[in-house]
Each structure stands twice: as structure tokens, then as C-alpha cells.
C-alpha positions in Angstrom: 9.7 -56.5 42.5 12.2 -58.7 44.5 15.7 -58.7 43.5 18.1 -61.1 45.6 22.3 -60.9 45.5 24.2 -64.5 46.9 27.3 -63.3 48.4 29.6 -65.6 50.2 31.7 -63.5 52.1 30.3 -63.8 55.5 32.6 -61.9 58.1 33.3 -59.2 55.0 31.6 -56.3 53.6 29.8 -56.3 50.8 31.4 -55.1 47.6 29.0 -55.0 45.2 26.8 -52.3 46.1 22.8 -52.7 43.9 22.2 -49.8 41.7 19.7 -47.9 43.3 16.0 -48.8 42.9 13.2 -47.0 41.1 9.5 -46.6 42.4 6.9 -44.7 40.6 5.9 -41.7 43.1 8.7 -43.0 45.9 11.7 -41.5 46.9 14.6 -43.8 47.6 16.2 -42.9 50.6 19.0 -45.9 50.9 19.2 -49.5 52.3 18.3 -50.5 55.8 19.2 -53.6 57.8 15.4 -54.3 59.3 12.1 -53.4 58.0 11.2 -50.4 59.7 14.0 -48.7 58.4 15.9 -47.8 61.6 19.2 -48.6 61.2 21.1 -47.6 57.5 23.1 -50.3 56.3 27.1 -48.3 55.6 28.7 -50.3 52.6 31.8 -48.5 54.2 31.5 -49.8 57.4 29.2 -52.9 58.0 30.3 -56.6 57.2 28.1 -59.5 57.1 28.1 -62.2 60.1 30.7 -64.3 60.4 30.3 -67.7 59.4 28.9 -70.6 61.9 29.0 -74.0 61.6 26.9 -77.2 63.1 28.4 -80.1 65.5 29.4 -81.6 62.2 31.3 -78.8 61.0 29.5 -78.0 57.9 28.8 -74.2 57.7 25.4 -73.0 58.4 23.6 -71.0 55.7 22.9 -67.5 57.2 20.6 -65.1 55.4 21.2 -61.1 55.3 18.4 -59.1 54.2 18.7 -55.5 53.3 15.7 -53.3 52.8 14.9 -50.3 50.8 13.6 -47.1 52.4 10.8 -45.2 50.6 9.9 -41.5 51.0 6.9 -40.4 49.5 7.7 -37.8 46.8 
């Protein structure tokens, strides 16, 4: 199951923090920012990138991807 949050603060942290997620036989063990799970994402701490724009001066979409870490349990 994919779920996907459209925040519009780039430069800021993100406020709304997702519920944690459930996984039959899975442990979840908190949200990363790649997808080997290296690096914990801190809702405390981390901000999204600030925003960019073209030659034109129209901003340029950036996509953040966080990703949950799974323990077997």
C-alpha cells in the first residue's frame, strides 16, 4: 500500500508527521530518507529543500520521498 502526503513547504520541516504504519509480521522501525534505510528522517530536525526555480522563474516541482523501515518480528 502506497500512501502519498503533498506538502508545500519546501525549506520547512514537515509538520504533519503520518501515523505509523502497520505490516502483518513487520516491525516498524521509523521513516528513512533513501531506500536502504541509512539515514532516519528527524521530524525535529530535518526540513525539506528549498525551493528552486527555472530561467523563467516558475518554481520547480521537487519530490521528497520518505521510506519506512521494516524489522522482521
Amino acid at each position: 500500500m502506497l500512501n502519498y502526503y503533498w506538502i508545500d513547504n519546501y525549506g520547512e520541516k514537515i509538520e504533519y508527521i503520518p501515523e505509523n504504519p502497520i505490516r502483518e509480521g513487520y516491525k516498524f522501525e521509523g521513516w528513512y530518507k533513501e531506500s536502504d534505510c541509512i539515514n532516519k528522517w528527524d521530524f525535529e530536525t530535518d526540513a525539506l529543500p528549498q525551493a528552486q526555480v527555472d530561467d523563467q522563474g516558475q518554481e520547480i516541482y521537487q519530490e521528497t520521498k520518505l521510506y519506512a523501515k521494516w524489522i522482521k518480528a
